[in-house]
Kinemage of the C-alpha trace (Angstrom):
@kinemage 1
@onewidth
@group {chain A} dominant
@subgroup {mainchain}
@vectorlist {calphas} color= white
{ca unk a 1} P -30.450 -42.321 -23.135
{ca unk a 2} L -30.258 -44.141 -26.292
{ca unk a 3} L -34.392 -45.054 -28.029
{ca unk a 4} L -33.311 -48.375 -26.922
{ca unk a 5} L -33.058 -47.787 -23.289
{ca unk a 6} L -35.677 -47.121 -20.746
{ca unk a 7} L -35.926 -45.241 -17.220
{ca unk a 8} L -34.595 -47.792 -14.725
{ca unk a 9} L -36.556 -46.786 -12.156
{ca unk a 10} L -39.748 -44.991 -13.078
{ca unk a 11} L -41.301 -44.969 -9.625
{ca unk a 12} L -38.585 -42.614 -8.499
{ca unk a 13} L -38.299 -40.237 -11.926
{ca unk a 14} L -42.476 -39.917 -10.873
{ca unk a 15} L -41.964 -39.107 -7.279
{ca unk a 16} L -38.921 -36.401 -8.532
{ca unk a 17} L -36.646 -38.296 -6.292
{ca unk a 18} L -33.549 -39.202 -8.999
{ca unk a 19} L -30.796 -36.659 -9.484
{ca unk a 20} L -31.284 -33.802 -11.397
{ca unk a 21} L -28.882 -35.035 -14.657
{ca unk a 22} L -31.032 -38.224 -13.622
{ca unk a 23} L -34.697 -36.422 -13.908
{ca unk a 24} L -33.746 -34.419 -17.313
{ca unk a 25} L -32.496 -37.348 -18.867
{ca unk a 26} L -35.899 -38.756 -17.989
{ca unk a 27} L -37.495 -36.070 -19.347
{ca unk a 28} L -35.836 -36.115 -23.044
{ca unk a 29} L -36.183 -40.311 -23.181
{ca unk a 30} L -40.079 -39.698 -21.937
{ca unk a 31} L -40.784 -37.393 -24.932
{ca unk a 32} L -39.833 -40.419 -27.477
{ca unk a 33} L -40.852 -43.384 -25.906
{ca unk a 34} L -44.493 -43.834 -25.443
{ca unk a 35} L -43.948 -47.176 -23.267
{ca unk a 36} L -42.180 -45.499 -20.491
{ca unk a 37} L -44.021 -42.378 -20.743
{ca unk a 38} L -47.540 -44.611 -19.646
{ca unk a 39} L -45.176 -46.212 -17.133
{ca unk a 40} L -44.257 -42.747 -15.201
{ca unk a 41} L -47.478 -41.415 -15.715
{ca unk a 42} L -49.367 -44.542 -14.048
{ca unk a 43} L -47.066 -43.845 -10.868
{ca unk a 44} L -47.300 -40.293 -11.356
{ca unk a 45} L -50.891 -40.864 -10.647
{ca unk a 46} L -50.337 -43.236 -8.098
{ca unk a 47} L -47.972 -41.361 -6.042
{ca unk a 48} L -50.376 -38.153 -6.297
{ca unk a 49} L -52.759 -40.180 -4.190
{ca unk a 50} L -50.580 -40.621 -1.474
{ca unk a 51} L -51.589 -37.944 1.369
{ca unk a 52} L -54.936 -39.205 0.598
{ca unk a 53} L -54.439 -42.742 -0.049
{ca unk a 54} L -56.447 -45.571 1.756
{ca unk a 55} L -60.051 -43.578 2.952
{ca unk a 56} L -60.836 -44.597 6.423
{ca unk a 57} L -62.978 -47.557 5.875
{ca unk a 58} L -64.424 -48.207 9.635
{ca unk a 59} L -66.575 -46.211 11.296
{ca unk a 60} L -65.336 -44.017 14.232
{ca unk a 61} L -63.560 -45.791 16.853
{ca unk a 62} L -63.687 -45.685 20.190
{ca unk a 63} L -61.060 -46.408 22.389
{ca unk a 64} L -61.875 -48.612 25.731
{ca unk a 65} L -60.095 -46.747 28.576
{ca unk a 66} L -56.664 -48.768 27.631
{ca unk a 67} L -53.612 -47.231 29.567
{ca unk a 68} L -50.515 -47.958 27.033
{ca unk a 69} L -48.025 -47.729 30.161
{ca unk a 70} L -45.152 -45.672 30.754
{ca unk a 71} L -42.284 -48.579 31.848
{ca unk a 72} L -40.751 -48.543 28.524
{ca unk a 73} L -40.070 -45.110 28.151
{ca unk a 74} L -36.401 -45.011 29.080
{ca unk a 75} L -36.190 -48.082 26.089
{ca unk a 76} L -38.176 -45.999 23.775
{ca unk a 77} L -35.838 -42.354 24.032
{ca unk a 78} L -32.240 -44.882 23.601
{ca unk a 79} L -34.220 -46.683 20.943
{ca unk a 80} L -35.250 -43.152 19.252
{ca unk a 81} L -31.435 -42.156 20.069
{ca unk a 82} L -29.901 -44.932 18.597
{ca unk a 83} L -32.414 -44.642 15.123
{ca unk a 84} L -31.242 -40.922 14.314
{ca unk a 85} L -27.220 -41.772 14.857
{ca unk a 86} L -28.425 -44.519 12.121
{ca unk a 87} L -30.056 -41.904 10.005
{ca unk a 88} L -27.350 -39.150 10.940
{ca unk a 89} L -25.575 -38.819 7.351
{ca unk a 90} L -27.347 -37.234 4.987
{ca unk a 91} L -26.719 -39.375 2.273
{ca unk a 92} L -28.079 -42.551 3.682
{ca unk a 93} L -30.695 -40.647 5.311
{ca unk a 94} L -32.139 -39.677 1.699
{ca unk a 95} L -31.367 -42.874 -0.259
{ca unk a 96} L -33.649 -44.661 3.219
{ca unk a 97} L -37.026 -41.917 2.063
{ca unk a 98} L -36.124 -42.752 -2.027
{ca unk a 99} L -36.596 -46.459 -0.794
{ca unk a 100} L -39.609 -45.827 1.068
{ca unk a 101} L -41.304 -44.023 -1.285
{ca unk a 102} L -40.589 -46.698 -3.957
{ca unk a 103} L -41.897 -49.411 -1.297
{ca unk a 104} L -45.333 -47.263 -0.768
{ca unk a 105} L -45.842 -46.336 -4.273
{ca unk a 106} L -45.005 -50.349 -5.819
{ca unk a 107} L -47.392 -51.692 -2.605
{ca unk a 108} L -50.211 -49.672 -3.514
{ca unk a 109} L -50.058 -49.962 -7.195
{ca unk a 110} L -50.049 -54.112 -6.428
{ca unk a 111} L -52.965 -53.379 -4.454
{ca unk a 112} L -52.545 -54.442 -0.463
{ca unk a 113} L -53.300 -57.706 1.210
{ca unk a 114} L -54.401 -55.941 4.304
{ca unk a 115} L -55.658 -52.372 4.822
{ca unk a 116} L -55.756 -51.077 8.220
{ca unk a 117} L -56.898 -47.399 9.847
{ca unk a 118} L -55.146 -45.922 12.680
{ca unk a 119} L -57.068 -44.015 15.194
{ca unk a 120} L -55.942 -40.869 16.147
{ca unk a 121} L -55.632 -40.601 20.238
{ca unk a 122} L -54.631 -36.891 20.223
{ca unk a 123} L -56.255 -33.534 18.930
{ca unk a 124} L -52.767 -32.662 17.795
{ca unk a 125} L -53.277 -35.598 15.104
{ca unk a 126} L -57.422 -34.315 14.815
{ca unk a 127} L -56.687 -33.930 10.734
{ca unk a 128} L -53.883 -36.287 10.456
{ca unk a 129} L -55.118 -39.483 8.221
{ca unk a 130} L -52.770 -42.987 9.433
{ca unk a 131} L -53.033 -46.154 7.425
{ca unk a 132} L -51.174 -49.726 8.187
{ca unk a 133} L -50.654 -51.288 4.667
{ca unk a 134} L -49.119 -55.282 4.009
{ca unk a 135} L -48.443 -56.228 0.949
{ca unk a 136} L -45.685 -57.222 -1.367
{ca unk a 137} L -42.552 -54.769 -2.375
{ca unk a 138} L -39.433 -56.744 -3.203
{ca unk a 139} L -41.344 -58.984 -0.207
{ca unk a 140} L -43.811 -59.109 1.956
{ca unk a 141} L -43.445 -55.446 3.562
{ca unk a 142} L -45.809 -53.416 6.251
{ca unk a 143} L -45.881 -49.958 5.604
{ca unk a 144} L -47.218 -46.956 7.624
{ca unk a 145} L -48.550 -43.888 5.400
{ca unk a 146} L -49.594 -40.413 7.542
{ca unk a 147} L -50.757 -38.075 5.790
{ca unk a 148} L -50.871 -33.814 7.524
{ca unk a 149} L -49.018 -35.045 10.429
{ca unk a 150} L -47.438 -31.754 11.771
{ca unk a 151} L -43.971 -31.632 12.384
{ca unk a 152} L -42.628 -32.358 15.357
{ca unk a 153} L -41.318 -30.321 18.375
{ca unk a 154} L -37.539 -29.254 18.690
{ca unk a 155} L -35.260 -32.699 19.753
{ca unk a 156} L -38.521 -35.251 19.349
{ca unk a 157} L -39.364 -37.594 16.536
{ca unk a 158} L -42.199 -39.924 15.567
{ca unk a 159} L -42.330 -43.834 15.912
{ca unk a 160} L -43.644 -46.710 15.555
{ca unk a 161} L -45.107 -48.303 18.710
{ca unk a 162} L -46.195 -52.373 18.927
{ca unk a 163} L -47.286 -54.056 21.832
{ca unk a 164} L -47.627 -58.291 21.873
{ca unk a 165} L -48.721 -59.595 25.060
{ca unk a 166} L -48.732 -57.180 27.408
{ca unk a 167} L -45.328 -55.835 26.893
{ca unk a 168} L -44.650 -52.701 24.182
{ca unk a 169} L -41.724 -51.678 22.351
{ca unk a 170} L -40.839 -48.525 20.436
{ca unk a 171} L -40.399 -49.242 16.692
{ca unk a 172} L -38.327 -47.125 13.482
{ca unk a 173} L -38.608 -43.524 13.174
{ca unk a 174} L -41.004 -42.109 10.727
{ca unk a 175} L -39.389 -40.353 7.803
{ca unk a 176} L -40.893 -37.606 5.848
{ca unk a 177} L -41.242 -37.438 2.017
{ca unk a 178} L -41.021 -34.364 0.229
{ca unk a 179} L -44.444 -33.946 -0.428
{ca unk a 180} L -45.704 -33.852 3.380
{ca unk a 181} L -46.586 -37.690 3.498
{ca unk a 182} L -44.898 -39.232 6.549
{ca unk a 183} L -44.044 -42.915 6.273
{ca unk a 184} L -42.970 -45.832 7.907
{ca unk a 185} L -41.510 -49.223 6.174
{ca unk a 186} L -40.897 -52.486 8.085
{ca unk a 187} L -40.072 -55.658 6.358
{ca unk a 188} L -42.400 -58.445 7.167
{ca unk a 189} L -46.579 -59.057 8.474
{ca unk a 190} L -46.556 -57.154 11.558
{ca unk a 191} L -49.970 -58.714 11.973
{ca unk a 192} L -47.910 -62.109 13.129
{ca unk a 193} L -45.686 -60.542 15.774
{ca unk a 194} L -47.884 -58.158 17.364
{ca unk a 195} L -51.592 -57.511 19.002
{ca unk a 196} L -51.221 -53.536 18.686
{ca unk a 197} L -49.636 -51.258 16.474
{ca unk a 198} L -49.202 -46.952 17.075
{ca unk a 199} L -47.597 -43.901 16.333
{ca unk a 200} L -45.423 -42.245 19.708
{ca unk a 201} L -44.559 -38.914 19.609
{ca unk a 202} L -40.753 -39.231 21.774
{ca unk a 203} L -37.974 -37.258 23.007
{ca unk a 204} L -37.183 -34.863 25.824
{ca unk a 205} L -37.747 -37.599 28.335
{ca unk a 206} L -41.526 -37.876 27.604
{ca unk a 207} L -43.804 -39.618 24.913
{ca unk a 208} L -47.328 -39.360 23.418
{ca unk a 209} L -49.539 -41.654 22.165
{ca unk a 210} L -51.263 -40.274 18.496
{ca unk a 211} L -52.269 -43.139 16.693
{ca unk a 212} L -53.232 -46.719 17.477
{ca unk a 213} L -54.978 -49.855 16.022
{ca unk a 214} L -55.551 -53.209 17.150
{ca unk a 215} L -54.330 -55.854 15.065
{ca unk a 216} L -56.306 -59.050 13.656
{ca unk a 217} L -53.800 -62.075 13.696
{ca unk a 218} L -52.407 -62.924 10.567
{ca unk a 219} L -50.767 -66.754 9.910
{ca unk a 220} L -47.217 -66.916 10.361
């Protein structure tokens, strides 16, 4: 990199995500230019706060004896078939979790709109943290951050999970970032298009409920 230049995309050279040539190059521009060295180091700091970001902010929740039913659950294992064949090579699989992370790390630097906690439903989740973010990333974007959510069984995969009057549907597969920190990004307010959101545990013919949160209505 020439002094003139600067790292195109510092979110990623923080998060350790560019290509190795990518990252040294970073690393010898970085040492002689003071501007882009405070610009990696304020996402640096940003990104370190990720497993941790977003502190609950309600008290504990409890859930009213609400039965999230089981007639979508041949849906929800072709929907969780038909996400990995999307996410089967590799290459796109990796440039989707660079994306994310960008997406997380630029929405929580802008600061969110909307903030909400998920409430864990299963002791398997007891000291799993899940937060539903909104805010604006290239766009108004809704983004799901879990942080020490195990890894899954053999053949199963975390999802997304809305429901909007009365009837539920299984949303994107979680992906997980190299530092533990599982997310989810959708674009849009999920807030307008749905009364519920959760996190599914899927696959083998059977699903669990970890997560869920109701949803306060947003304007369209």
């Amino acid at each position: 990199m020439s002094e003139l230049e600067h790292i195109a995309e510092p979110e990623a050279y923080a998060l350790g995500a560019l290509e190795p040539d990518d990252m040294a190059a970073g690393a010898r521009h970085s040492a002689e230019c003071q501007a882009c060295t405070d610009e990696v180091e304020r996402y640096a700091r940003v990104a370190a706060l990720l497993p941790y970001a977003l502190e609950e902010s309600a008290a504990t929740y409890r859930r009213r004896g609400r039965f999230w039913g089981w007639g979508l659950l041949a849906a929800a294992s072709l929907a969780a078939i038909l996400w990995g064949g999307q996410t089967a090579l590799r290459g796109n699989h990796e440039r989707a979790i660079s994306a994310a992370e960008r997406t997380v790390v630029q929405m929580i630097a802008a600061r969110p709109e909307r903030e909400v906690s998920l409430h864990p439903m299963s002791p398997t989740v007891a000291n799993a943290r899940a937060t539903l973010m909104v805010g604006r990333a290239d766009g108004m974007k809704t983004a799901v951050v879990v942080s020490a959510l195990p890894p899954p069984p053999p053949h199963m995969t975390y999802h997304l999970w809305y429901q909007s009057n009365g009837s539920e549907q299984a949303g994107p597969q979680l992906m997980r970032l190299p530092n533990g920190t599982s997310v989810c990004v959708v674009a849009g307010d999920v807030r307008t298009r749905y009364e519920r959101v959760g996190i599914v545990l899927m696959g083998e013919g059977r699903h669990e409920m970890l997560f869920d949160a109701p949803l306060s209505k947003a304007s369209s």
